[in-house]
Phi, psi and omega in degrees: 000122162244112223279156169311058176226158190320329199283015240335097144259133188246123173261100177221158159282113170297150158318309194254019181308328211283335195248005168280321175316303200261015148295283202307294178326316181303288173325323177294348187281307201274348228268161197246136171286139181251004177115169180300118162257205163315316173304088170267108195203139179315307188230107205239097145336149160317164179279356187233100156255144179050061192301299187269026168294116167312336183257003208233312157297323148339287197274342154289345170286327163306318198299293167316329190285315179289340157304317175287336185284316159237053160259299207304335180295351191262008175258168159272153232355060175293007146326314194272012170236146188238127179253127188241109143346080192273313169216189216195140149189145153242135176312104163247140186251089170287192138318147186070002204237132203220191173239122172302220162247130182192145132205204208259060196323309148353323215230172198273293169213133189254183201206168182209149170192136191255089163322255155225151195181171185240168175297336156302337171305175169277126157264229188246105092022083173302105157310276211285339166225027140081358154316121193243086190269088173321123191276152146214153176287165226012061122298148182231130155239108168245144190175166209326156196260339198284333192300132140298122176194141188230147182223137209284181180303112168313105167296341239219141173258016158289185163254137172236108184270134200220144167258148170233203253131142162209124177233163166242166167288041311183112193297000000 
């Protein structure tokens, strides 16, 4: 599925959510806050979190793959580049806890992915065009890192969990 915008946004279902899910939940337990960014969320993971978890590693390289497949056809010999995994964290969104408008200039392309969440939840928000990308769990988005986006205040006294990414292109 791809929403209507100036942009390549790529919308999928992981394959392997159930057990990525309950990898991330299982982690989340031990994971440490580093404090507010942009990202106002009860709990923001280091920016490398867990580099080496075999299931964490996993989906990045799946992450990487969808990017060449489908961003990577309009270069030329886009063989020779390679999308490398730059930063890696996950999110809990309590009540009150929301995301500013930002995005990750640095980097090529960043991802969202919906741990848990209800269809109802705040979703994830193209700022300049006003695109609302609904969580479900083991949902994946990925797009231009250039894209402004933001996700308004959680309401709900569940938690809505999400991991995110920034990746680059790389000769």
């Amino acid at each position: 599925m791809k929403v209507k915008h100036d942009a390549n946004v790529i919308i999928g279902q992981y394959q392997f959510a159930d057990s990525l899910n309950e990898e991330v939940l299982h982690q989340l337990k031990y994971a440490t806050d580093i404090g507010h960014t942009n990202v106002r969320a009860s709990i923001h993971t280091g920016w490398d979190w867990l580099p080496d978890n075999q299931k964490f590693k996993n989906f990045k390289s799946f992450i990487a793959s969808e990017i060449h497949k489908n961003c990577m056809t309009r270069l030329i010999d886009s063989n020779q580049y390679n999308v490398v995994v730059e930063n890696f964290w996950g999110n809990v969104y309590r009540k009150g806890d929301s995301a500013i408008a930002h995005d990750h200039l640095h980097f090529s392309y960043s991802f969202a992915y919906f741990v848990k969440a209800k269809w109802y939840d705040s979703p994830l928000v193209f700022s300049a065009s006003g695109k609302k990308i609904r969580p479900k769990e083991g949902r994946y988005v990925i797009f231009p890192a250039y894209l402004m986006h933001h996700v308004p205040k959680h309401r709900y006294n569940h938690e809505r969990i999400t991991l995110s990414g920034n990746l680059k292109l790389v000769l």
